[in-house]
C-alpha positions in Angstrom: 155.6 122.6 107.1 159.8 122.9 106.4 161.1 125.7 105.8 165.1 125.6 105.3 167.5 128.2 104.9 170.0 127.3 101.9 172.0 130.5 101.6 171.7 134.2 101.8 167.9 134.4 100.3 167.4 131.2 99.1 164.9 128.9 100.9 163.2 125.5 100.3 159.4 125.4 102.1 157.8 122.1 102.1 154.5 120.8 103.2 153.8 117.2 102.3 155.0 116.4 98.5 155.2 120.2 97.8 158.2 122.1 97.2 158.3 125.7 96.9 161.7 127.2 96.3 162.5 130.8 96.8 165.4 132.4 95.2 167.6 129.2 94.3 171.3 129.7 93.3 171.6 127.3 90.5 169.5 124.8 88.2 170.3 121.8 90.1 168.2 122.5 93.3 165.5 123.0 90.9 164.7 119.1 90.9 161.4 118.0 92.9 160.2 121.8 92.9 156.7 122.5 92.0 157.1 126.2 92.3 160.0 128.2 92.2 159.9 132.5 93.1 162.6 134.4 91.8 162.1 137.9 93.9 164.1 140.0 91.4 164.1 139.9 87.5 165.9 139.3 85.5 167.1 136.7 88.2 171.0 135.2 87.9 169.3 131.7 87.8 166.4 131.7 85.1 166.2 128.1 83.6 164.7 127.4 79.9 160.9 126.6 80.1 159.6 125.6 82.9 161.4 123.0 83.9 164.5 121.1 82.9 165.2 117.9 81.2 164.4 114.7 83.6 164.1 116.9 86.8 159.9 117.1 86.3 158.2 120.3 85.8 157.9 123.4 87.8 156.4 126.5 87.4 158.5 129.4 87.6 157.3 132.8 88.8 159.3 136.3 88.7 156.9 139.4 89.1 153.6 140.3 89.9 150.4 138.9 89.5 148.3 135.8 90.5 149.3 132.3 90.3 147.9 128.8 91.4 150.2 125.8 91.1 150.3 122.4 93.0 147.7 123.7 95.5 149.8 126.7 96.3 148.5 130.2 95.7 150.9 132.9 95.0 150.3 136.5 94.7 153.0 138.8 93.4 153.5 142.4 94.8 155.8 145.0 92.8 158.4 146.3 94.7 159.2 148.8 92.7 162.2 149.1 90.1 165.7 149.7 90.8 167.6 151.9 88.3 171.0 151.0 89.3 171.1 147.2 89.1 168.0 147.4 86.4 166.1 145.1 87.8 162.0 144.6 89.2 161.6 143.6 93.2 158.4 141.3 93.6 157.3 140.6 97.1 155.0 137.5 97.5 152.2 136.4 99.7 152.1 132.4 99.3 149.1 130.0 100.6 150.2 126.4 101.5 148.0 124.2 103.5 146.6 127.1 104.9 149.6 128.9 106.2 149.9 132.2 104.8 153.6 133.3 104.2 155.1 136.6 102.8 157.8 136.6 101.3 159.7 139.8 101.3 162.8 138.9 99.3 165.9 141.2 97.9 164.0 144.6 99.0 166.1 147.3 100.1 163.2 150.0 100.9 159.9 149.9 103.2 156.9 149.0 100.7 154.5 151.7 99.9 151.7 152.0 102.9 149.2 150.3 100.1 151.1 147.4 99.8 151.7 146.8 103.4 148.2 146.8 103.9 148.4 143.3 101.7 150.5 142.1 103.7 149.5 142.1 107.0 148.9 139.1 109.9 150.7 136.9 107.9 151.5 133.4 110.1 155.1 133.0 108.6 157.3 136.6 107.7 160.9 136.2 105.8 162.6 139.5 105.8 166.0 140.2 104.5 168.1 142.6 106.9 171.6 143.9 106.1 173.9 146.1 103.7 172.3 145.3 100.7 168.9 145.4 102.0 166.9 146.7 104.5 168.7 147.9 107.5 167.9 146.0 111.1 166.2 149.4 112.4 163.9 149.7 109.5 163.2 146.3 109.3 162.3 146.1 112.6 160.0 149.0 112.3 158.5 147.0 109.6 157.8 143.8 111.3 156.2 145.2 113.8 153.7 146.7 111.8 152.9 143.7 109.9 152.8 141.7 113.1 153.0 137.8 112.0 153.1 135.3 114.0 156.5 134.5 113.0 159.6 136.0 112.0 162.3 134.6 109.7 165.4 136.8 109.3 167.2 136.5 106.2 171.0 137.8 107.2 174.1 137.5 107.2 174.6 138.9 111.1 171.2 139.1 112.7 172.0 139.8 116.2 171.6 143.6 115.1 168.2 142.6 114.0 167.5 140.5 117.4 169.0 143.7 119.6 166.6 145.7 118.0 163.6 143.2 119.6 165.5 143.4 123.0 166.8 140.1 122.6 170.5 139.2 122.9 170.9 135.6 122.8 170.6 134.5 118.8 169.7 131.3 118.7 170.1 129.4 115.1 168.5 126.8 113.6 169.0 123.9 111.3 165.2 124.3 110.0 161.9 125.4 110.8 159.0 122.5 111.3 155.2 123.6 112.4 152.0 123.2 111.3 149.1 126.4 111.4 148.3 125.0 115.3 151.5 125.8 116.7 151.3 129.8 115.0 149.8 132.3 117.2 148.5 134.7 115.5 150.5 138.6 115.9 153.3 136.9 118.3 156.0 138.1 116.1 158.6 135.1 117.0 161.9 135.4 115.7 163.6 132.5 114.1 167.2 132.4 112.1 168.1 130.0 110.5 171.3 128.4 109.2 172.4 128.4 105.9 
């Protein structure tokens, strides 16, 4: 599996011939996606249908529920609903060749305690940490309790995030490439990646 980071919380995972695209800034990068997860609705980047002229066929998924697509199983989680910005927060739990991701996306709160119990020992974690999201100390507090195996952090600055795991070096990378062997299991390794 690929996972890459292609700005603020929008990220392409790939495993084989299948795309799953999380969040994606414009039409375009639709192309050669089988899924695409839109973690708030209504998102700035809905297409027509489900997929676009001569770019091939996707299906597009924006709130809760469960979904199978191109051998990948989704299951939406509300979020809740935001009053301000009028808009629905999903958080996913995806299946891909057996790796088990979850998704947090835009949230800006902790999820209820029911919730979290759905989303625990997951192999691949993507939390977003900053202003307009969850803060580094909560989502700390967070990760640890869902304990994955690993840790992606969706920021803009996330040596506050890494200081609050005793680390101080951040290291970034250009993508993420592993396959279910190389996962262990509660580990809670902390990747960045750059965007």
């Amino acid at each position: 599996m690929v996972i890459n980071c292609l700005g603020d919380n929008y990220f392409k995972i790939q495993s084989g011939n299948t795309v799953v695209l999380v969040d994606p800034t414009n039409a375009r990068s639709l192309r050669g996606a089988q899924v695409v997860l839109s973690t708030i609705k209504p998102s700035s980047s809905v297409p027509d249908g489900d997929g676009l002229p001569g770019q091939g066929d996707f299906v597009w998924i924006d709130h809760q529920g469960e979904f199978e697509a191109s051998e990948v199983n989704v299951r939406g989680y509300s979020a809740g609903y935001d009053e301000k910005t009028n808009t629905e927060r999903t958080i996913y739990k995806v299946l891909i060749d057996e790796i088990n991701l979850v998704l947090l996306g835009q949230i800006h709160k902790e999820p209820d305690k029911e919730l979290e119990g759905n989303l625990r020992g997951a192999d691949v974690l993507i939390v977003p940490v900053g202003k307009q999201y969850l803060s580094e100390e909560v989502a700390a507090k967070l990760v640890r309790r869902l304990e994955p195996a690993t840790v992606i952090v969706s920021s803009k600055d996330p040596s506050k995030f890494y200081k609050e795991f005793g680390k101080s070096k951040l290291e970034l990378e250009e993508k993420l490439v592993f396959k279910k062997k190389d996962l262990r299991p509660g580990t809670m390794e902390i990747k960045c990646l750059k965007s």
